[in-house]
DODOSE-16212 format. One record per residue: x, y, z of N, C-alpha, C, CB in turn. Coordinates in nm, 2 decimals, padded with zeros to 4 digits. Glycine has a CB too. Example, Ala and Ser with C-alpha at 12.3 -4.5 7.8 and 13.67 -1.06 7.14 Angstrom:
# residues 2
@nu = 01.32; nv = -00.57; nw = 00.78; cau = 01.23; cav = -00.45; caw = 00.78; cu = 01.32; cv = -00.33; cw = 00.78; cbu = 01.13; cbv = -00.45; cbw = 00.90
@nu = 01.28; nv = -00.22; nw = 00.71; cau = 01.37; cav = -00.11; caw = 00.71; cu = 01.29; cv = 00.00; cw = 00.79; cbu = 01.41; cbv = -00.06; cbw = 00.57
END
This chain:
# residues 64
@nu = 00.69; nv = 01.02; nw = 00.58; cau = 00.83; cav = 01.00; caw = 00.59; cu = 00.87; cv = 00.87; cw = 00.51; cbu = 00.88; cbv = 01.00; cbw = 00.73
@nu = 00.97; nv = 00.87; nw = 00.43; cau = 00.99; cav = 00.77; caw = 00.35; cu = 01.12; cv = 00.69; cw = 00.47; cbu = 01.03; cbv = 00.84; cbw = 00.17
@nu = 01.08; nv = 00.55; nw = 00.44; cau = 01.16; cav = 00.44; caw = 00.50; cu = 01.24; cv = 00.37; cw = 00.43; cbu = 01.10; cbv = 00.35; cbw = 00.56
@nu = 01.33; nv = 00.30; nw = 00.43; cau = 01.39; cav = 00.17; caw = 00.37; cu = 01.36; cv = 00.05; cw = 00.34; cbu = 01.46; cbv = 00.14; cbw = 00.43
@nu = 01.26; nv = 00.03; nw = 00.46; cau = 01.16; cav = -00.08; caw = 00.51; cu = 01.06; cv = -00.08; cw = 00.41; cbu = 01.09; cbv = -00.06; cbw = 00.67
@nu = 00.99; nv = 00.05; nw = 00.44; cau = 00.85; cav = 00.05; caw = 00.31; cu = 00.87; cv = 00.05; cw = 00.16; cbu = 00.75; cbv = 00.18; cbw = 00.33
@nu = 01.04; nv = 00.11; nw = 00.16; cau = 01.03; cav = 00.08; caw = 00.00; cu = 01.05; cv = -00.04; cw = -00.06; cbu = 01.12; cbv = 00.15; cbw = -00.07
@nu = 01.15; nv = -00.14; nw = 00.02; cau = 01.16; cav = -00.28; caw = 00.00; cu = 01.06; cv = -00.39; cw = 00.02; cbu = 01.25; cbv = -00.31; cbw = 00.07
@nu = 00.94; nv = -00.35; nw = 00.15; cau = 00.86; cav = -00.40; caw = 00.14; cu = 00.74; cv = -00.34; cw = 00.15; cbu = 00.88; cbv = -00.48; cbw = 00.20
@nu = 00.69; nv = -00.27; nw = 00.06; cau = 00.57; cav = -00.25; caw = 00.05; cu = 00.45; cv = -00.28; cw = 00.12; cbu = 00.56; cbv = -00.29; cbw = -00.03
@nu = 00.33; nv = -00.21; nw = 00.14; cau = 00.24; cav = -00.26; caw = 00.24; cu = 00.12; cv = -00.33; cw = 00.12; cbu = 00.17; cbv = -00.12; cbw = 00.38
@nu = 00.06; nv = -00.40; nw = 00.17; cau = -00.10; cav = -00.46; caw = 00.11; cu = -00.14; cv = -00.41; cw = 00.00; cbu = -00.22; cbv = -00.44; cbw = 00.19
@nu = -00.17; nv = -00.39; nw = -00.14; cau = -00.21; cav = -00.32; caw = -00.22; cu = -00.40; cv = -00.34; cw = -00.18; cbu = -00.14; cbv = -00.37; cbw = -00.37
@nu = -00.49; nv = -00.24; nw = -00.18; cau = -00.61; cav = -00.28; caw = -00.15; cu = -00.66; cv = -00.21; cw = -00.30; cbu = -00.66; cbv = -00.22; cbw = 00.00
@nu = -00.77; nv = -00.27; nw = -00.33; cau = -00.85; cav = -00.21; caw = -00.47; cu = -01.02; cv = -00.19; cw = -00.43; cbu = -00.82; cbv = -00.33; cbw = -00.62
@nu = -01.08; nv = -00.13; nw = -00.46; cau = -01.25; cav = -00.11; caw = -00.51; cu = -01.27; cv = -00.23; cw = -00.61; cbu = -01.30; cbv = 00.06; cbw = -00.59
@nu = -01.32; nv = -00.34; nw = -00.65; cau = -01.35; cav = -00.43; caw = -00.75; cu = -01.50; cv = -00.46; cw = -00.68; cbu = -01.24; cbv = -00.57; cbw = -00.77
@nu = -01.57; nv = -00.42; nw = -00.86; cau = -01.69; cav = -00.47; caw = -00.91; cu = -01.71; cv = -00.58; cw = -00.88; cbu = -01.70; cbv = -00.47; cbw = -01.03
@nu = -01.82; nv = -00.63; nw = -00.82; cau = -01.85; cav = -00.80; caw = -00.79; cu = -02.00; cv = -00.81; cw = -00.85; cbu = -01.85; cbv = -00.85; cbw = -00.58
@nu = -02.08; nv = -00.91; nw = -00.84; cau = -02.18; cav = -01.00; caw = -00.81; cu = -02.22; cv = -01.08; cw = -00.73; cbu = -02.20; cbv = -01.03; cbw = -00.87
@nu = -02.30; nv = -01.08; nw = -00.65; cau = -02.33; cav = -01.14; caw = -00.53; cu = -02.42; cv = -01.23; cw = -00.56; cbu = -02.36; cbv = -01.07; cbw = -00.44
@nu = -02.36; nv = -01.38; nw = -00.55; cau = -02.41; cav = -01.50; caw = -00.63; cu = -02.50; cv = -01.57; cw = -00.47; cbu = -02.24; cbv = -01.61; cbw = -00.71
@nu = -02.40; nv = -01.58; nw = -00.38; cau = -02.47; cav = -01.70; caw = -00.25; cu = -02.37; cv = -01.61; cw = -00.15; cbu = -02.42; cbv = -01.92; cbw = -00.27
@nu = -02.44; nv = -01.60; nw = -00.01; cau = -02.36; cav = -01.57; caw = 00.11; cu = -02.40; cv = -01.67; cw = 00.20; cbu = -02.36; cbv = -01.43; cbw = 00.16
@nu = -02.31; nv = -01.71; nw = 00.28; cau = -02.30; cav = -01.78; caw = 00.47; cu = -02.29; cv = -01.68; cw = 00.49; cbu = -02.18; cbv = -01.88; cbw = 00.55
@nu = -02.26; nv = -01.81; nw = 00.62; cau = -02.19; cav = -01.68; caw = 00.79; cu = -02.07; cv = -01.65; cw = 00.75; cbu = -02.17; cbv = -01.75; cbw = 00.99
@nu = -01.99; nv = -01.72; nw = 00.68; cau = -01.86; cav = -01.68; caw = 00.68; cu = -01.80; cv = -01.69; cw = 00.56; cbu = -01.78; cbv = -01.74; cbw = 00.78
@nu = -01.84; nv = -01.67; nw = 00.44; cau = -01.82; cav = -01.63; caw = 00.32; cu = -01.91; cv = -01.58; cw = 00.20; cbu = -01.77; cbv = -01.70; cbw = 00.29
@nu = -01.89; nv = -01.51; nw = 00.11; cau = -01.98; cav = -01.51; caw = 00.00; cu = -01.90; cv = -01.50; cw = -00.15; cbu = -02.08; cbv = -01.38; cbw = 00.02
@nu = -02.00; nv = -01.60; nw = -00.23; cau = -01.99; cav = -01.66; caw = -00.37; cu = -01.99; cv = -01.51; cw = -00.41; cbu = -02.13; cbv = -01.78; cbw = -00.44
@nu = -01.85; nv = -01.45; nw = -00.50; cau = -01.87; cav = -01.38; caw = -00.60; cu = -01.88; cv = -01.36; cw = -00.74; cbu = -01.84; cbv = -01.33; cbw = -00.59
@nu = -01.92; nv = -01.34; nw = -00.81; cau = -01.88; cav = -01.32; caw = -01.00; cu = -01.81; cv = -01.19; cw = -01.02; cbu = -02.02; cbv = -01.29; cbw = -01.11
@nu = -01.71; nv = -01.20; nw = -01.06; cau = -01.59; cav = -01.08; caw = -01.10; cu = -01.53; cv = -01.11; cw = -01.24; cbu = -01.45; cbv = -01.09; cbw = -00.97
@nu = -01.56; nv = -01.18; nw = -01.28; cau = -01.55; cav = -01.21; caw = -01.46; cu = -01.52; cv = -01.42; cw = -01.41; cbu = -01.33; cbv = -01.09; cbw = -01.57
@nu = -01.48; nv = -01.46; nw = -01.27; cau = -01.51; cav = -01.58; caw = -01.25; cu = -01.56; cv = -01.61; cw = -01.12; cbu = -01.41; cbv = -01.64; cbw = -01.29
@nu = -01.61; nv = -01.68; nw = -01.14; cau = -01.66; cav = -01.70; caw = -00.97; cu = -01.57; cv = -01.77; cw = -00.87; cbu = -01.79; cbv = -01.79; cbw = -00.97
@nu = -01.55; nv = -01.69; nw = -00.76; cau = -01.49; cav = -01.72; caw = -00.65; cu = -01.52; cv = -01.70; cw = -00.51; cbu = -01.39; cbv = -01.67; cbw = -00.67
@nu = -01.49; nv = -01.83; nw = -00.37; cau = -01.52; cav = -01.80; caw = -00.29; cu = -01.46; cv = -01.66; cw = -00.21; cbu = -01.52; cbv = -01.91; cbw = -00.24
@nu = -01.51; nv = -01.58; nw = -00.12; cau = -01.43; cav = -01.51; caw = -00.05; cu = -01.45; cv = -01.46; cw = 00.08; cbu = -01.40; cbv = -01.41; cbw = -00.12
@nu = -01.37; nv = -01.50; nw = 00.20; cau = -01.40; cav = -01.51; caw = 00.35; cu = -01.47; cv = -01.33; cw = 00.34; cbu = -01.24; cbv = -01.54; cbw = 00.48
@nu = -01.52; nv = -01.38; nw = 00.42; cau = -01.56; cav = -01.23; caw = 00.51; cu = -01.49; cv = -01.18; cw = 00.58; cbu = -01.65; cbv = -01.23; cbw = 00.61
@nu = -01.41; nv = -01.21; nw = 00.63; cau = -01.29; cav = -01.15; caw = 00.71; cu = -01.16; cv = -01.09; cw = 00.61; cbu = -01.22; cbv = -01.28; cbw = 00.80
@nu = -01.20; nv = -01.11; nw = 00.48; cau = -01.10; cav = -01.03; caw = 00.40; cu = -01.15; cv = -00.91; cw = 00.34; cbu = -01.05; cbv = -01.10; cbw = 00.30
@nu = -01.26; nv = -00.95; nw = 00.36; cau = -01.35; cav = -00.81; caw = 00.27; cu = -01.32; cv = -00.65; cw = 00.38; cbu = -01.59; cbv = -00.86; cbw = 00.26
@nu = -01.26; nv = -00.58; nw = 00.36; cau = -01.22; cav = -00.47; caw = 00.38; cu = -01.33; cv = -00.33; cw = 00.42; cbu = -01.14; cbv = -00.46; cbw = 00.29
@nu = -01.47; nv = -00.37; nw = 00.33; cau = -01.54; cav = -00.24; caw = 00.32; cu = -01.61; cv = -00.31; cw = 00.21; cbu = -01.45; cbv = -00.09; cbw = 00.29
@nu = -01.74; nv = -00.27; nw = 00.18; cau = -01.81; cav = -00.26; caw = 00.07; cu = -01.92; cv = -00.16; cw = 00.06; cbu = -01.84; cbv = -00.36; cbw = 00.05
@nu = -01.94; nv = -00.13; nw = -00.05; cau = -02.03; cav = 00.00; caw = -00.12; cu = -02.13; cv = -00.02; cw = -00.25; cbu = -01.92; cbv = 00.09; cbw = -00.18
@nu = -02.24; nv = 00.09; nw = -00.25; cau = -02.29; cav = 00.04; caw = -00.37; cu = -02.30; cv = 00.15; cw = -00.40; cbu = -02.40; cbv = -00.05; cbw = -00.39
@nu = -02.26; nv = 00.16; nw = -00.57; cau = -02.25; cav = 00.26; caw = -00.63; cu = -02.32; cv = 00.24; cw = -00.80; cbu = -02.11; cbv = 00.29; cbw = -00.62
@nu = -02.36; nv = 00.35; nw = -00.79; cau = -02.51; cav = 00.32; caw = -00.91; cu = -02.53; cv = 00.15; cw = -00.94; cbu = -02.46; cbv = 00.41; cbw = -01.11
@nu = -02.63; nv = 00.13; nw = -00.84; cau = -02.67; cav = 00.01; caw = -00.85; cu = -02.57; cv = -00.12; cw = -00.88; cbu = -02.76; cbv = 00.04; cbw = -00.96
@nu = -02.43; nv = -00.09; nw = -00.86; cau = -02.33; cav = -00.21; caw = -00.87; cu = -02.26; cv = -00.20; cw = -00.71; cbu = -02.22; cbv = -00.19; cbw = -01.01
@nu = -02.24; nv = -00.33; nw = -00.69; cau = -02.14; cav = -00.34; caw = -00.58; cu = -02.04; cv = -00.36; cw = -00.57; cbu = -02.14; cbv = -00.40; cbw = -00.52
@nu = -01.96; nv = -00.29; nw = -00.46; cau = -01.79; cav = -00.31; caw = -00.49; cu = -01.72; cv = -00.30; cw = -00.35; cbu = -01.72; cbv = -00.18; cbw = -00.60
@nu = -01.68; nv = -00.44; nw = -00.35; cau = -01.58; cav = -00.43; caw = -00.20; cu = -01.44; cv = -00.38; cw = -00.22; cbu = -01.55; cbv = -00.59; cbw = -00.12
@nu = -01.39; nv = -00.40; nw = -00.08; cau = -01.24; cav = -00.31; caw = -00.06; cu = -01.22; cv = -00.48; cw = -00.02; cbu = -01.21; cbv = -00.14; cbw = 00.09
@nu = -01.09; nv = -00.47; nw = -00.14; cau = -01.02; cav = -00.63; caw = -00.08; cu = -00.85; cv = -00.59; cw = -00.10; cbu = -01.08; cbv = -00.82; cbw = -00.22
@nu = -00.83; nv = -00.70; nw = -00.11; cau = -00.67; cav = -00.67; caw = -00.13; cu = -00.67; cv = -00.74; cw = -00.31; cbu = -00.54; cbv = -00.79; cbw = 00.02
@nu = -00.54; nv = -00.67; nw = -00.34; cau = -00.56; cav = -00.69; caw = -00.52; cu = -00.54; cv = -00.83; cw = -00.53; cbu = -00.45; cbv = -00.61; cbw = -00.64
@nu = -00.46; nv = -00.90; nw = -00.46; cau = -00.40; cav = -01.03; caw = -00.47; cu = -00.51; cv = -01.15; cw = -00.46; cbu = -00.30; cbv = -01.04; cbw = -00.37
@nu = -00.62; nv = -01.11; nw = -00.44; cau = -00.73; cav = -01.20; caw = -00.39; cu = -00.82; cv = -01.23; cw = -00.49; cbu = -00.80; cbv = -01.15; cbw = -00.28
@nu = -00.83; nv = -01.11; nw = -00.57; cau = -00.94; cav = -01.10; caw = -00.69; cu = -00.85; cv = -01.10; cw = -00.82; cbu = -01.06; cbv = -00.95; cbw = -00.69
@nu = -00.77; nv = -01.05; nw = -00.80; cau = -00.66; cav = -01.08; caw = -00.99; cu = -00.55; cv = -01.00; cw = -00.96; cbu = -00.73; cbv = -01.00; cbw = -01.18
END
């Protein structure tokens, strides 16, 4: 059902992005995504590995 609400405000965009997994803590890990950036654990949404590459579920706004 289409709203008023959701067309004006939109929910979260989420994406699959390619990483490299440089360094992890308890509560974040160093990625390479064309630059290196910290990123909590608590944002990461899901992650997967697919032919030998990894790729979390984040929100788009976080990685580019």
């Amino acid at each position: 059902m289409l709203s008023f609400y959701r067309f004006f405000y939109p929910g979260n965009k989420y994406i699959w992005a390619q990483i490299r997994i440089l360094y992890e803590t308890k509560k974040a890990i160093l990625i390479d995504s064309g630059r290196k950036i910290w990123i909590a654990k608590s944002q990461i949404h899901g992650i997967r590995l697919k032919k030998s590459t990894f790729e979390i579920w984040i929100k788009r706004k976080i990685i580019g």
